[in-house]
C-alpha positions in Angstrom: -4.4 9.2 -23.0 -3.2 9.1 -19.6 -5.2 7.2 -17.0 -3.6 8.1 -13.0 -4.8 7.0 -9.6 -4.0 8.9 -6.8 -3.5 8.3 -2.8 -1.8 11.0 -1.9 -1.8 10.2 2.3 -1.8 7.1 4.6 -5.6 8.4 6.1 -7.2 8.1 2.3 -5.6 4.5 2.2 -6.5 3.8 5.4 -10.5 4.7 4.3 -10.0 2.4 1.1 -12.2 -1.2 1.8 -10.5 -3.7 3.3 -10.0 -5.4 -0.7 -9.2 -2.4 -2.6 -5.6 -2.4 0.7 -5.3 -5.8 -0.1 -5.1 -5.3 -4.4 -2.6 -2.3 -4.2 -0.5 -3.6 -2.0 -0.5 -7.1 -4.1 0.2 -4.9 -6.9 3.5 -3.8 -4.9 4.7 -7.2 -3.7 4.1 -8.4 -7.7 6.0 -5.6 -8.6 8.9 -6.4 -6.3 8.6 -9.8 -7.3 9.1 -9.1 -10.7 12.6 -6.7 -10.7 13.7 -9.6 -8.1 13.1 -11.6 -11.1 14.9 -9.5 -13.4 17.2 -9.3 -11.5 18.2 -13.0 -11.1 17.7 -13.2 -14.8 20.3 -10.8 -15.5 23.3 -12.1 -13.1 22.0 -16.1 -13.9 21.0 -16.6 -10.2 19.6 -19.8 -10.2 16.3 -19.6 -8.4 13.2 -22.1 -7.0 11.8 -24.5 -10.3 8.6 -22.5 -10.6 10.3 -19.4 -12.0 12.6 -21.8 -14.7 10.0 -21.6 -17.2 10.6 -18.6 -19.0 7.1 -17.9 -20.0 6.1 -17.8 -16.2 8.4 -14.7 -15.9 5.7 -12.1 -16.4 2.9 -13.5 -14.1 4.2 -11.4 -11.4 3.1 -8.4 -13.6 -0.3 -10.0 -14.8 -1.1 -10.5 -11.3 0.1 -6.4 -10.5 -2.6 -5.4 -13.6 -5.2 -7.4 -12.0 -4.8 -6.4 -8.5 -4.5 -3.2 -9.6 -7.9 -3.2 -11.7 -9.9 -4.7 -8.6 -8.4 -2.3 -6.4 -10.0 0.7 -8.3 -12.9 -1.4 -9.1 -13.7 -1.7 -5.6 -13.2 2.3 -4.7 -15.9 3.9 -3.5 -14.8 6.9 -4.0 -12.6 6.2 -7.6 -14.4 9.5 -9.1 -12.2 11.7 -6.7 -9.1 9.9 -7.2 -9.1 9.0 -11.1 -8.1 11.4 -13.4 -8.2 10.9 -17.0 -6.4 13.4 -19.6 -4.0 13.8 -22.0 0.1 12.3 -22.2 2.4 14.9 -21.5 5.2 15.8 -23.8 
């Protein structure tokens, strides 16, 4: 199954409530946040002592899932822009 979300222009983000802006671009920086990560993981750059724990490495992408999930929680008008079928090949 295939779940997608669609913005396909700035004006239908621009219509989105104020928290709904805020989760998908949270969802953005996390994602960022997380290749940077990778990243600095892959060539040993040493980086600030919260990120040293290696079982903090993937709250940057819990934090993307759950912005993600109150951003579509929070559209008003989800119906339009959800689309649920199957995978492609």
């Amino acid at each position: 199954m295939k779940i997608t979300y669609e913005i396909k222009t700035l004006k239908e983000f621009y219509e989105l409530p104020m928290i709904s802006k805020i989760g998908i671009s949270l969802f953005l920086l996390s994602g960022l946040c997380f290749g940077g990560i990778i990243i600095c993981k892959m060539f040993d750059i040493e980086i600030s002592g919260f990120v040293k724990n290696d079982s903090l490495i993937f709250m940057p992408l819990i934090v993307s899932f759950i912005s993600l999930f109150i951003a579509i929680l929070f559209d008003k008008n989800r119906k339009k822009r959800v689309k649920i079928g199957p995978k492609r090949p």
